[in-house]
GUNU-916703 format. One record per residue (C-alpha): residue in one letter; x negated, y, z. Coordinates in nm, 4 decimals. Each point is the difference from the previous one (the first is absolute). Layout:
{'A'; {X; Y; Z}} ...
This chain:
{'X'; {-1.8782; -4.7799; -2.0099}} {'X'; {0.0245; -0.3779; 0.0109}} {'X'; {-0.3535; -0.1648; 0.1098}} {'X'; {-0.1084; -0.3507; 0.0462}} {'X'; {-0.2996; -0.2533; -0.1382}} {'X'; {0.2270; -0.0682; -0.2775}} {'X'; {0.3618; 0.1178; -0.1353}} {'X'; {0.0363; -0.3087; -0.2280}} {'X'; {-0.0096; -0.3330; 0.1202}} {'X'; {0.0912; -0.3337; -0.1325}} {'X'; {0.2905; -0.2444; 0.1256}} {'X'; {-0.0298; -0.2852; 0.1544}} {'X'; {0.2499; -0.2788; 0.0323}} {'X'; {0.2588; 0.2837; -0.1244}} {'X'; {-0.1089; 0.2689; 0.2539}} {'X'; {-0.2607; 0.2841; -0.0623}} {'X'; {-0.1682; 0.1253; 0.3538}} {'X'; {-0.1064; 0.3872; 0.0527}} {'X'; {-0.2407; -0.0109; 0.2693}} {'X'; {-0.1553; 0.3458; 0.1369}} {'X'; {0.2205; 0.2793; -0.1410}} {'X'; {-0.0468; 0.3440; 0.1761}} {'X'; {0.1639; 0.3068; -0.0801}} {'X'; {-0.1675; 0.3257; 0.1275}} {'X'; {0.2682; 0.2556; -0.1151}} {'X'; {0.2934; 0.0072; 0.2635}} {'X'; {0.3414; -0.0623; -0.1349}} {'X'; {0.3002; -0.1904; -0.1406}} {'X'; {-0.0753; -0.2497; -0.2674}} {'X'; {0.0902; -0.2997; -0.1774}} {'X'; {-0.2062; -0.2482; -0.1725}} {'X'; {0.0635; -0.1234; -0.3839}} {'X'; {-0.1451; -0.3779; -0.0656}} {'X'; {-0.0531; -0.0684; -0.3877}} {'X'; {-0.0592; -0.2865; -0.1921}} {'X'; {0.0004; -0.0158; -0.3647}} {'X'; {0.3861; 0.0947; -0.0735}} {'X'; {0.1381; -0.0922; 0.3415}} {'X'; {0.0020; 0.2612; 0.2790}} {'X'; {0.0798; 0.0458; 0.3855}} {'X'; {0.0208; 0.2981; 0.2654}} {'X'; {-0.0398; -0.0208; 0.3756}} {'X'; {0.1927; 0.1586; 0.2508}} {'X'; {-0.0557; 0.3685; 0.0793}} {'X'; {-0.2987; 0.0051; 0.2807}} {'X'; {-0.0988; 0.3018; 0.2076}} {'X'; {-0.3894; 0.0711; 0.0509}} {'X'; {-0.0772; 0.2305; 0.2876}} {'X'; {-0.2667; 0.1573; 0.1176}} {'X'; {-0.3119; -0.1931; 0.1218}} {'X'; {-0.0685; 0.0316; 0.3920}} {'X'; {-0.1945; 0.2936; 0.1493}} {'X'; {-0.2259; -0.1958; 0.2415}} {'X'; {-0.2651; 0.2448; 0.1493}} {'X'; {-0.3563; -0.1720; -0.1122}} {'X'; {0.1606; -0.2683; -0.2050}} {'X'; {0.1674; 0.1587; -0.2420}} {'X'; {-0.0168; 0.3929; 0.0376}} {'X'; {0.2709; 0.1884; -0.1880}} {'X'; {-0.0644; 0.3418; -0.1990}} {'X'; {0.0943; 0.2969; 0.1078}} {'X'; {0.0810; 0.3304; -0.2060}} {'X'; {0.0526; 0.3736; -0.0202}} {'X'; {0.2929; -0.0109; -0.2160}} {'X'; {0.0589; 0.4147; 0.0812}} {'X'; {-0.3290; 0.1585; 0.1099}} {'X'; {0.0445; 0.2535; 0.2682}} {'X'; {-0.0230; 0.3435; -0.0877}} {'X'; {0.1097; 0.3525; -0.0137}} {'X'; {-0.1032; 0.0939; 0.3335}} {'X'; {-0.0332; 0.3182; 0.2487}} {'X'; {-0.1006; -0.0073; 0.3080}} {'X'; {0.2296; -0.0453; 0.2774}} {'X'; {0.3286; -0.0977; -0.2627}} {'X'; {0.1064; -0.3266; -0.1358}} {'X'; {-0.1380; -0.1510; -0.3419}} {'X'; {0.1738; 0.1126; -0.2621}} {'X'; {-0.1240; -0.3413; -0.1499}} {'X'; {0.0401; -0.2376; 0.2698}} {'X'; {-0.1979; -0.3277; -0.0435}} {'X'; {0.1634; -0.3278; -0.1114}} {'X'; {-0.1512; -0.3706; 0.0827}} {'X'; {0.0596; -0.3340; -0.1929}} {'X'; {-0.1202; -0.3310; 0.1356}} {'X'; {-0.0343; -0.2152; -0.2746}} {'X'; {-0.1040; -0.3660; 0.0412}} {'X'; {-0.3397; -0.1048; -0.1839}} {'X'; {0.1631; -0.0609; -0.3797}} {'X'; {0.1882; 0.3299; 0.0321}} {'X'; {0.3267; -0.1394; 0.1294}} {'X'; {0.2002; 0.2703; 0.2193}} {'X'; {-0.0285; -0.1071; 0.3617}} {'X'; {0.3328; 0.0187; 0.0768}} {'X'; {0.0746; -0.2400; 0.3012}} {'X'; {-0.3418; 0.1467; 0.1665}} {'X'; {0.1115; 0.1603; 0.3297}} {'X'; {-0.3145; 0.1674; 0.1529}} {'X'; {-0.0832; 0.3356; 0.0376}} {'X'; {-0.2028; 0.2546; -0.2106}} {'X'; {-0.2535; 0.1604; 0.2442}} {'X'; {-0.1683; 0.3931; -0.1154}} {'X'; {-0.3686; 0.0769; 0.0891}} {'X'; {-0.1248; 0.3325; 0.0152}} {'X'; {-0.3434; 0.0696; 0.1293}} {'X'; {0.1234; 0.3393; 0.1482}} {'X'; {0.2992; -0.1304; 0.1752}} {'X'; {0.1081; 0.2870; 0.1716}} {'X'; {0.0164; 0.2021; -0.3294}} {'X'; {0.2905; -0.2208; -0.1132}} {'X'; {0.3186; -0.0542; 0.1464}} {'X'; {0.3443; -0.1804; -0.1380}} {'X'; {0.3058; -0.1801; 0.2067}} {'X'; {-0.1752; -0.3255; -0.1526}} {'X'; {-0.3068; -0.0654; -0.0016}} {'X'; {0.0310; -0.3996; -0.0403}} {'X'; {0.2897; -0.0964; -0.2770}} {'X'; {0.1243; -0.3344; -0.0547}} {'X'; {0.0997; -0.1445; -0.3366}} {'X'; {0.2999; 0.0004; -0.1479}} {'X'; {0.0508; -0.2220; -0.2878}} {'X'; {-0.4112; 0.0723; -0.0381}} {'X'; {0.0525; 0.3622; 0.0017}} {'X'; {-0.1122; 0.2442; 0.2643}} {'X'; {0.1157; 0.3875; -0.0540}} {'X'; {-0.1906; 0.2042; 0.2530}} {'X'; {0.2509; 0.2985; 0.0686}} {'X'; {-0.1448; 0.2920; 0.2068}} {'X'; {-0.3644; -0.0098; -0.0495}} {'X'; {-0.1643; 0.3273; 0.1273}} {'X'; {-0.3479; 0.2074; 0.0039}} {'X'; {-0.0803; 0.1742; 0.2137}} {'X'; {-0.2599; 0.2042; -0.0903}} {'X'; {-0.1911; 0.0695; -0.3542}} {'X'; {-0.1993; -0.1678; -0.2099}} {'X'; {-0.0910; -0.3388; -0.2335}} {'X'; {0.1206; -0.3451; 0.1592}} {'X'; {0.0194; -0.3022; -0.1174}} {'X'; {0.2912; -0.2874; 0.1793}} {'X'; {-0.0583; -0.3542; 0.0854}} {'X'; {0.2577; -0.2398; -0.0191}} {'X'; {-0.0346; -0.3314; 0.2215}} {'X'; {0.1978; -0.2985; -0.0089}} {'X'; {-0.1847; -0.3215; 0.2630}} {'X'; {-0.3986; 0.0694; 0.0168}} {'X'; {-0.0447; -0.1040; -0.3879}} {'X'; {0.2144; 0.1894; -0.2246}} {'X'; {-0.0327; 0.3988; -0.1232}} {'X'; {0.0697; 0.2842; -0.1795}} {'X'; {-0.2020; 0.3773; -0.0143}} {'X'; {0.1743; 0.1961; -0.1462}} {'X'; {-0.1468; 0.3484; -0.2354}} {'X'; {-0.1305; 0.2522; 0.1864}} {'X'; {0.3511; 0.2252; 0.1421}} {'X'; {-0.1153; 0.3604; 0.0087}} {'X'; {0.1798; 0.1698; 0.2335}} {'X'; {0.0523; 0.3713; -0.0714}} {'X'; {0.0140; 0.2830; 0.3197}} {'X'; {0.3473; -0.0149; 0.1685}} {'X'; {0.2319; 0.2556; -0.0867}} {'X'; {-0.0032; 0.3306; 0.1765}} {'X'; {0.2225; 0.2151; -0.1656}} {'X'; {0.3121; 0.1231; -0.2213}} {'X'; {-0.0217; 0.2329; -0.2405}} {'X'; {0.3431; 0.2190; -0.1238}} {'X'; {-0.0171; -0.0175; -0.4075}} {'X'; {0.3040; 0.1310; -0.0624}} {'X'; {0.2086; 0.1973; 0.3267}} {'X'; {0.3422; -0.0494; 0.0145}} {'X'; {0.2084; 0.2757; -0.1641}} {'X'; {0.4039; 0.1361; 0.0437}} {'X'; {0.1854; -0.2529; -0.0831}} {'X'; {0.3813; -0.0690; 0.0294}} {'X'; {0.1810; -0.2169; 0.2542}} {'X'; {0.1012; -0.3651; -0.1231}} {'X'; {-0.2068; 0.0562; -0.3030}} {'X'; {-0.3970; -0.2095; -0.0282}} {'X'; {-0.2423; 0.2564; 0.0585}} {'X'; {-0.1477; 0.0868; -0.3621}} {'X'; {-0.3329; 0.0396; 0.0087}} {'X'; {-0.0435; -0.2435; 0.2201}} {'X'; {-0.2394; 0.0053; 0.2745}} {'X'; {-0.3490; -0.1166; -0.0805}} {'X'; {-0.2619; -0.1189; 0.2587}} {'X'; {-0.3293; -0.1243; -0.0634}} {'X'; {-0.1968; -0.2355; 0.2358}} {'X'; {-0.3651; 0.0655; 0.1237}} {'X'; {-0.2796; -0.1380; 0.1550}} {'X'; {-0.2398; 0.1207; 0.2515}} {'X'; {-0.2194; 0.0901; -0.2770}} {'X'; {0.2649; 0.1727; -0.1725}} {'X'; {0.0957; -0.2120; -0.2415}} {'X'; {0.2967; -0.1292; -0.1584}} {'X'; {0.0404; -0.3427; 0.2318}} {'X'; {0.1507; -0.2022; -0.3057}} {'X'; {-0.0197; -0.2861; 0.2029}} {'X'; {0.2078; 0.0902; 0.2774}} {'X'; {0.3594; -0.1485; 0.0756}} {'X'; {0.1116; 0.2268; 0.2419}} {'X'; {0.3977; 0.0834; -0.0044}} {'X'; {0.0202; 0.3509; 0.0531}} {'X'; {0.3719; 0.1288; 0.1677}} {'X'; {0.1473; 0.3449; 0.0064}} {'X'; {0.1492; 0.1687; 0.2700}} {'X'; {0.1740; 0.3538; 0.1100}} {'X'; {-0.3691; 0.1931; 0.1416}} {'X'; {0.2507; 0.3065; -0.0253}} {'X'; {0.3684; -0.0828; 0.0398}} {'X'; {0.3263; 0.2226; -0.1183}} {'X'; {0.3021; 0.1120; 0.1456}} {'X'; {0.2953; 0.1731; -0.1210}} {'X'; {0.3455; 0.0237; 0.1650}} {'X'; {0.2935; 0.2337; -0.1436}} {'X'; {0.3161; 0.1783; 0.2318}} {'X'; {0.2881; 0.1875; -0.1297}} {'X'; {0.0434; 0.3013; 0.2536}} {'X'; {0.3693; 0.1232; -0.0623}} {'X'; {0.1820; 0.2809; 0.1871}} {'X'; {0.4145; 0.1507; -0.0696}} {'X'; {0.0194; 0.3014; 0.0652}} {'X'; {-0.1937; 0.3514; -0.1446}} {'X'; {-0.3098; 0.1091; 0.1665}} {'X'; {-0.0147; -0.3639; 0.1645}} {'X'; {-0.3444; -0.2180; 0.0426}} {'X'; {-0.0714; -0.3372; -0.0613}} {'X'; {-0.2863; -0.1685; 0.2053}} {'X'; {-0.1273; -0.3277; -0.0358}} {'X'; {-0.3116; -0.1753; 0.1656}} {'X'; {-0.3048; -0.2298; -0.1177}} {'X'; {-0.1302; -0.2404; 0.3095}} {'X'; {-0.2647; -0.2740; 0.0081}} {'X'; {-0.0168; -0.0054; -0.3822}} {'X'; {-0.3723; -0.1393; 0.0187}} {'X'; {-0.1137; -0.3458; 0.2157}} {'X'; {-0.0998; 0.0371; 0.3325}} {'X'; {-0.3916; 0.0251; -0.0506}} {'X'; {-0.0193; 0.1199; -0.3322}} {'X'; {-0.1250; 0.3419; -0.0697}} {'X'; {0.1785; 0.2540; -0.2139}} {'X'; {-0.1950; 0.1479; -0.3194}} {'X'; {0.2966; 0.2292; -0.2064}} {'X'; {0.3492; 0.0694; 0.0690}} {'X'; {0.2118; 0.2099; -0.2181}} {'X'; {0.3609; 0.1201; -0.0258}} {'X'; {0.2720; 0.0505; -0.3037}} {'X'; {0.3097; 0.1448; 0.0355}} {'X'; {0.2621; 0.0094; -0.2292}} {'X'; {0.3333; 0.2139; 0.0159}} {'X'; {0.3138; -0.0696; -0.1604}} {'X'; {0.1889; 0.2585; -0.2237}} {'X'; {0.3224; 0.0092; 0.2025}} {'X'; {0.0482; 0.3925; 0.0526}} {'X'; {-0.3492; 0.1799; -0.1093}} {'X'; {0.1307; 0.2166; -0.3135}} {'X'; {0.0194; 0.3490; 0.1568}} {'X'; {-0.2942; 0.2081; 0.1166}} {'X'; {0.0815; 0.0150; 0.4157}} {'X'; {0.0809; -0.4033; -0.0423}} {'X'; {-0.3771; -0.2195; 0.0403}} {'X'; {-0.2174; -0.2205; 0.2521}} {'X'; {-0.1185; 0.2646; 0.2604}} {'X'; {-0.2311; -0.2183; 0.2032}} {'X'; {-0.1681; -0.2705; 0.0194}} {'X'; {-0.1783; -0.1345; 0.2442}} {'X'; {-0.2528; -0.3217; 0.1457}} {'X'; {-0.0591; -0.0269; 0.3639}} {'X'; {0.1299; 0.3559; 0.0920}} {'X'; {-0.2447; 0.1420; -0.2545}} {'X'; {0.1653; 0.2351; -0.3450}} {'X'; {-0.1655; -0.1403; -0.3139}} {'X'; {0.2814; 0.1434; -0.2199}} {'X'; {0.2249; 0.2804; 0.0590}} {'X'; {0.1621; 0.0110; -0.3568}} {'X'; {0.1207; -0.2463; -0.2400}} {'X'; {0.2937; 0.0576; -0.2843}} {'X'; {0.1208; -0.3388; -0.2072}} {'X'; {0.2100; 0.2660; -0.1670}} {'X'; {0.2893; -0.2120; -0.0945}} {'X'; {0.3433; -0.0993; 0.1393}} {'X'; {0.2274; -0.2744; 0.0505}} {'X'; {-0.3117; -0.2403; -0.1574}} {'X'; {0.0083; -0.2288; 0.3246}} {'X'; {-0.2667; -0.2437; -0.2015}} {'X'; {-0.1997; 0.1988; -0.1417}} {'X'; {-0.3060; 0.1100; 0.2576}} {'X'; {-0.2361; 0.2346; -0.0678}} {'X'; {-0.3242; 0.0188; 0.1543}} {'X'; {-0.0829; 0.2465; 0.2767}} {'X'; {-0.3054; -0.1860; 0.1355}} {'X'; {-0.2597; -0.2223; -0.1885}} {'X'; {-0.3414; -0.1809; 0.1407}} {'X'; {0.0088; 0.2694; 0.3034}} {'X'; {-0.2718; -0.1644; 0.2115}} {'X'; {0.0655; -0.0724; 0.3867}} {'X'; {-0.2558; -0.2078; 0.1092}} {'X'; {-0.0727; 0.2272; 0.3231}} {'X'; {0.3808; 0.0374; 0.1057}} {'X'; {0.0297; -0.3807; -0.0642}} {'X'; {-0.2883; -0.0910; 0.2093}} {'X'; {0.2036; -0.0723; 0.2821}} {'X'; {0.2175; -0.2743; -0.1924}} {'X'; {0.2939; 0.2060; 0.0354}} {'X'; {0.1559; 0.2436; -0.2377}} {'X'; {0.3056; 0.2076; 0.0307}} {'X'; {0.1334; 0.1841; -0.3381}} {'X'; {0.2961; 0.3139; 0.0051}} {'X'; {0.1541; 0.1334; -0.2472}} {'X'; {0.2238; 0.3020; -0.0011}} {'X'; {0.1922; 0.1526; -0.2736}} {'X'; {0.2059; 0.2897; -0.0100}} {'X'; {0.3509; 0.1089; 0.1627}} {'X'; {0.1267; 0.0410; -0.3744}} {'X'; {-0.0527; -0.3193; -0.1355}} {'X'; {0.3302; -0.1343; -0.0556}} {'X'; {0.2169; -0.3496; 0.0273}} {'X'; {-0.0530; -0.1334; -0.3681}} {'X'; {-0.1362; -0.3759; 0.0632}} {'X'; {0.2905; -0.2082; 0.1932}} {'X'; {-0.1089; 0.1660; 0.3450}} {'X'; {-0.3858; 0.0485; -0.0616}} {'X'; {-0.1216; 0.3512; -0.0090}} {'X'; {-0.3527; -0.1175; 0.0508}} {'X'; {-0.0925; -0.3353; -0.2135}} {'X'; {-0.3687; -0.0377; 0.0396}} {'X'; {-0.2753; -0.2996; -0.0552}} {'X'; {-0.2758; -0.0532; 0.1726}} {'X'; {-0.3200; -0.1691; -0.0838}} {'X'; {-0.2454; -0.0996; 0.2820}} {'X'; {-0.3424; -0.1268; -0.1826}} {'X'; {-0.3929; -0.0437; 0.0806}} {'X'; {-0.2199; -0.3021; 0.0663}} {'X'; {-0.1952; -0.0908; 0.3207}} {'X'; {-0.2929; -0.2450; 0.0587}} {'X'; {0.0971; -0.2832; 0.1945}} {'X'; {-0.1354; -0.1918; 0.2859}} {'X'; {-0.0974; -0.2872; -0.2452}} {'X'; {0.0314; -0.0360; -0.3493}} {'X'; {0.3925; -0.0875; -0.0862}} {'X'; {0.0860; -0.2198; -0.2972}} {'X'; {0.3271; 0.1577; -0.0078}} {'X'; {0.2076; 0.3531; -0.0095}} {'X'; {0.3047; 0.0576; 0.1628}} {'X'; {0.3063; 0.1002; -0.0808}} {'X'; {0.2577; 0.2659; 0.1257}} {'X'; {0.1471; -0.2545; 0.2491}} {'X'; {-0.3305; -0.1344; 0.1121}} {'X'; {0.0042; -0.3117; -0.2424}} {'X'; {-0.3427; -0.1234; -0.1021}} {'X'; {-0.0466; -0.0294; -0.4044}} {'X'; {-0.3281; -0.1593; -0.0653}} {'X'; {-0.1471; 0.0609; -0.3434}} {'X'; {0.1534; -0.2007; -0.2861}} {'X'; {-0.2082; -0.1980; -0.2861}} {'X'; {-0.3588; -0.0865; 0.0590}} {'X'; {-0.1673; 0.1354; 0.3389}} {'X'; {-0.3133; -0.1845; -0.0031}} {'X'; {-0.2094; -0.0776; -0.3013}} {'X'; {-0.2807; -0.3015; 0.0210}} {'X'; {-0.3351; 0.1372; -0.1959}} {'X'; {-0.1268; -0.2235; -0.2616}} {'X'; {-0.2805; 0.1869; -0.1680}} {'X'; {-0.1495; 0.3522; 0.0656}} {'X'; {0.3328; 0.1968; 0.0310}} {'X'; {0.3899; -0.0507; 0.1193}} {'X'; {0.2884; 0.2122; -0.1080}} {'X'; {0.3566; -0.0061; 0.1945}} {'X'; {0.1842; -0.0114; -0.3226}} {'X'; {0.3578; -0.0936; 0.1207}} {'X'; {0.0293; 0.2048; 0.3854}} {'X'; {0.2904; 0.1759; 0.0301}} {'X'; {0.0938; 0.2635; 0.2746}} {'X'; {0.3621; -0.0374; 0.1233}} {'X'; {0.0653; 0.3312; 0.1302}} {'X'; {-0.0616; 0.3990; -0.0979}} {'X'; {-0.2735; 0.1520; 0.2264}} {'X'; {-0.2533; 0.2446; -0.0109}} {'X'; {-0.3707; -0.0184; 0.1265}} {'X'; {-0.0371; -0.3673; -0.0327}} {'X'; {-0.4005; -0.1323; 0.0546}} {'X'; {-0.0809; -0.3860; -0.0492}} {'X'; {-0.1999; -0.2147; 0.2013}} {'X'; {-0.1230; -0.2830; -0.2297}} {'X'; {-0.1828; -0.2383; 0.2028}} {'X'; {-0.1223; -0.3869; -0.0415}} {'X'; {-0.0311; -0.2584; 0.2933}} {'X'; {-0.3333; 0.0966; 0.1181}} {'X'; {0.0586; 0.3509; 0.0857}} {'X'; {-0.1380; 0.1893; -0.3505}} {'X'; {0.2480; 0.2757; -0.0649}} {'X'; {0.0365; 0.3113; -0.1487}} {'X'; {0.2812; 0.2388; 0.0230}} {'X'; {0.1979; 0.2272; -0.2929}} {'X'; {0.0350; 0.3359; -0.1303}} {'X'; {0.3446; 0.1455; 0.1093}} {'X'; {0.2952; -0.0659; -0.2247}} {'X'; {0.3407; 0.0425; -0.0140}} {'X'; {0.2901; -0.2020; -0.1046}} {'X'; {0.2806; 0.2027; -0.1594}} {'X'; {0.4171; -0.0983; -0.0374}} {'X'; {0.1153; -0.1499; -0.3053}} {'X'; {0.3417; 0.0510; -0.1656}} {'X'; {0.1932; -0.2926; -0.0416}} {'X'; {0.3076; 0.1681; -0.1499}} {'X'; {0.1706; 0.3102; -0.0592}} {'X'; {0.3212; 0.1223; 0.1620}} {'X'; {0.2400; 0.3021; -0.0390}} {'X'; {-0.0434; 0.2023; 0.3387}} {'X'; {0.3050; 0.0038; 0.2739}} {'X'; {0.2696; 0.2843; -0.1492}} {'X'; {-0.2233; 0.0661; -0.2820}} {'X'; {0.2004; -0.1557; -0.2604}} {'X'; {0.0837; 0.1966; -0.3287}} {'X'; {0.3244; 0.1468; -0.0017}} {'X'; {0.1994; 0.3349; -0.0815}} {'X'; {-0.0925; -0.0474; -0.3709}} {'X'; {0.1693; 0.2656; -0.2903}} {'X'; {-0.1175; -0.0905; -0.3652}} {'X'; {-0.2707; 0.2458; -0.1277}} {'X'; {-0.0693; 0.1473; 0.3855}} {'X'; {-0.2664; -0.1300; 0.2720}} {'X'; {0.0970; -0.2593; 0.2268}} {'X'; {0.1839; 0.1537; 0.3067}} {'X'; {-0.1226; -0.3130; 0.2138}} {'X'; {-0.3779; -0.0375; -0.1164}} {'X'; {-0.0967; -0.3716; 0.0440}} {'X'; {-0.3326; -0.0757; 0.2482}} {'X'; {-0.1764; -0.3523; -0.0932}} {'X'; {-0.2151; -0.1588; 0.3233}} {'X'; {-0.3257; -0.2174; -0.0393}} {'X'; {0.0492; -0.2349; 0.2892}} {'X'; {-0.1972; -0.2968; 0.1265}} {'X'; {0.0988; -0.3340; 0.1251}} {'X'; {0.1069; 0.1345; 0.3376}} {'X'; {0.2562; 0.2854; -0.1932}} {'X'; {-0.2771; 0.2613; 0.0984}} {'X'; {-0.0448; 0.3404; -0.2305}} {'X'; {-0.3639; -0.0589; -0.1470}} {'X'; {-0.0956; 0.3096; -0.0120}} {'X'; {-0.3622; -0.0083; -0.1235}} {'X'; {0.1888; -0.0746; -0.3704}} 
């Protein structure tokens, strides 16, 4: 490291003189004097780096990350990196000026910074961009004297596509969906664009809805009506709306005792329905499932009756009629949503990972999790220059977070050896206390 016409010199009158010492390596150092036995050390001494002075002394200047990894009309996967280095090598840290690109197409390449100054003789260029295909090579320029090429860049056809590997499938609310979606990226040849760094977001294409009344009446041969309104956003269009309904046992154990009508928007779609119990006042039985009433819930409205007979009886605390409705379907809306609502309106966006940045041929959304039950659920997945693709339909189901003993269903009126007089009912129920009743 240490240079000079001679390292050993001899004293004179009790002094020994070191004329002419360089040091090319910058650094922190210290000097050791020997003679014989005896022994001496300077004080530490900084070298720095020697003086970029354009046509005097010309630094170096390096690729010390070669751009790369490119597609047409996307940022560099491998973005370039510059160091300035002074003639011997020495980092050119104190060197201020600015880093300068030359392209001979100039209108094929774009970036937020084209010039770069130095920092600490480093230059990271950060949003380098093709735009259009084929085998470039970059110039670097710092002054008029000092350059870098770098390797040809070839730069692969921008993508143009997304391809579904693997469609989403039922899955359950609050749980990730397993197996998980799979995309893969092409080009506008059709090939897998392994280069491309595109984040790619999903959204509700197809949205769901699902809203749930209790129509309850006293007396026998009574009806219960309740009414659906503006259950989709203004501007969305409607694709499926179905109806379940679900009757109580209060008073349905003798033949003239039963659900005589019921109706949607003035129209019968059931005139008979037994639950063929009594006194059960949680335990519902199902007199409609999946009926589909898209066309009568065209008009965002929805009115549903239900009449039972004059001989049901008081059994349930007042209720001769204990009924649950659910109100279900999905729509397309206006614009993609990155959210479902609720019952009262409240916006639950999806939970765990919603967007997934590519890094090689293929993406999965391993960890997205739906927050609500719905049926007829299609995915937009989309990236920032407007490649999309949308889903299959899906549907997300209930889940049952614990068990409960249903509402006067308790055992009870128990003689050793004979059959319960009470029989016990267990319930499935979700998070919101909700019967799941696909279990």
């Amino acid at each position: 490291l240490l240079k000079g016409p001679s390292l050993e010199y001899g004293a004179n009158f009790g002094q020994a003189f070191y004329p002419f010492l360089t040091i090319e390596k910058a650094g922190t150092y210290s000097m050791a004097f020997t003679s014989d036995s005896l022994q001496a050390f300077s004080a530490p001494f900084v070298v720095t780096a020697a003086d970029i002075v354009p046509g005097v002394s010309d630094g170096r200047l390096e690729l010390a990350v070669q751009p790369g990894g490119a597609i047409a009309g996307e940022v560099l996967s491998l973005l370039p990196v510059l160091r300035l280095t002074d003639v011997y090598g020495n980092l050119a840290t104190t060197y201020t000026a600015s880093a300068e690109v030359i392209f001979p197409n100039a209108s094929s390449l774009s970036g937020s910074n084209m010039s770069l100054p130095f920092a600490f003789g480093i230059a990271t260029f950060t949003d380098l961009t093709f735009g259009e295909r084929g085998s470039w090579a970059l110039t670097f320029v710092v002054g008029s004297r000092i350059n870098v090429t770098s390797t040809p860049i070839v730069v692969r056809p921008r993508l143009a596509s997304l391809a579904i590997l693997q469609q989403p499938t039922n899955t359950s609310e609050l749980a990730c969906m397993n197996p998980p979606i799979q995309v893969q990226l092409l080009d506008e040849d059709g090939d897998p664009a392994e280069f491309s760094r595109q984040e790619v977001s999903v959204a509700y294409f197809e949205n769901s809805f699902r809203y749930s009344k209790f129509p309850q009446c006293e007396t026998g041969g009574c009806t219960a009506s309740e009414t659906f309104r503006l259950y989709i956003p203004t501007g969305a269009t409607l694709i499926g709306a179905y109806l379940d309904v679900q009757v109580a046992k209060t008073d349905f154990n003798d033949d003239n005792e039963q659900v005589d009508l019921i109706s949607v928007n003035g129209a019968p779609v059931l005139t008979f329905c037994n639950p063929d119990g009594a006194d059960q006042c949680d335990n519902y039985v199902s007199c409609l499932s999946e009926l589909d009433v898209t066309e009568l819930a065209l008009g965002d409205v929805l009115a549903v009756s239900i009449t039972i007979s004059a001989a049901v009886n008081e059994f349930c605390g007042g209720d001769r009629l204990k009924s649950r409705v659910d109100f279900y379907g999905s729509y397309r809306p206006a614009a993609p949503e990155p959210y479902t609502l609720d019952q009262e309106g409240n916006q639950l966006p999806f939970l765990g990972e919603s967007s997934v940045v590519a890094t090689g041929r293929t993406l999965s959304f391993r960890n997205l999790v739906f927050p609500s039950q719905g049926v007829g659920y299609k995915l937009l997945l989309s990236t920032p220059i407007g490649v999309s693709v949308v889903t299959n339909a899906f549907n997300v189901l209930s889940i049952a977070s614990n068990l409960a003993v249903a509402e006067g269903q308790q055992p009870g009126g128990a003689i050793a050896g004979e059959a319960f007089g009470q029989q016990p009912t267990v319930q499935f129920r979700d998070s919101r206390g909700n019967v799941v009743t696909s279990i």
